[in-house]
Residue, then its C-alpha position, 0 to 999 in steps of 0.5 A: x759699958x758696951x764695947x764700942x767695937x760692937x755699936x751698931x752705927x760703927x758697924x754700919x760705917x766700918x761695913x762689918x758684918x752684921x752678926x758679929x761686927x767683926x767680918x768685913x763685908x766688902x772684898x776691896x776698898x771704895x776707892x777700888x774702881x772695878x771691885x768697890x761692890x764686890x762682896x765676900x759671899x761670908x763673914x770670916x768670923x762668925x760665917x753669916x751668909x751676906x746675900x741671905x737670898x737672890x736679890x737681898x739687897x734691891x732693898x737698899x736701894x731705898x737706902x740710896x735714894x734717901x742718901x742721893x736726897x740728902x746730897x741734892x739738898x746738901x749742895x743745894x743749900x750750899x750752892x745757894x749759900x755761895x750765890x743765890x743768883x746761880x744758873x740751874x747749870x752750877x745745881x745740876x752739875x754740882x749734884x750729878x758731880x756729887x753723887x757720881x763722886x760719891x756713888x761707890x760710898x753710897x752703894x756700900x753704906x746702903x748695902x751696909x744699912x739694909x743688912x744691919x736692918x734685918x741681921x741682928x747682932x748677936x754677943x754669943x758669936x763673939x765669944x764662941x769665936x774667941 
């Protein structure tokens, strides 16, 4: 049975790095105002390089804008759902307040995605790391 440290969707969520989910990619937390983006520049475990060229991750803005879609949809439906009678005011406000809201995890879990997409995992890291 797979160890669930080494799935890649908890990688992906937990932000680790790619090659041997172990390494956080990220220097601070999401909740870090002025550091949420900061990565580290290598994985601390297996040394993989998280910007593999200049540019890397302009990618993962598709990534973005497909999550900020989900969440326009989202709070529409619920918008909708709590009153089908609300003003194009109670729309934009409730998805601009989400997004913005939700903007550093969006920027992370996208970076997180692209990278994952294109770095594969290897098990042989994990062991010669031990």
């Amino acid at each position: 049975m797979d160890n669930p440290k080494n799935s890649l969707s908890k990688s992906i969520w937990n932000q680790t790095c790619p090659r041997c989910h172990q390494g956080e990619m990220f220097v601070s937390s999401a909740f870090s105002v002025k550091e949420f983006d900061k990565m580290h520049d290598r994985c601390a475990s297996c040394k993989q390089p998280f910007e593999p060229e200049p540019g890397y991750y302009i990618g993962a803005m598709y990534v973005s804008y497909a999550i900020q879609i989900a969440i326009v949809i989202f709070v529409s439906l619920v918008i909708q759902a709590v009153n089908s009678n609300a003003a194009i005011g109670w729309y934009l406000g409730g998805i601009v307040g989400a997004i913005l809201l939700l903007f550093p995890f969006i920027i992370r879990f996208s970076r997180s995605a692209w990278i994952h997409l294109f770095v594969p995992y290897e098990e042989q890291i994990i062991n010669e790391t031990l």
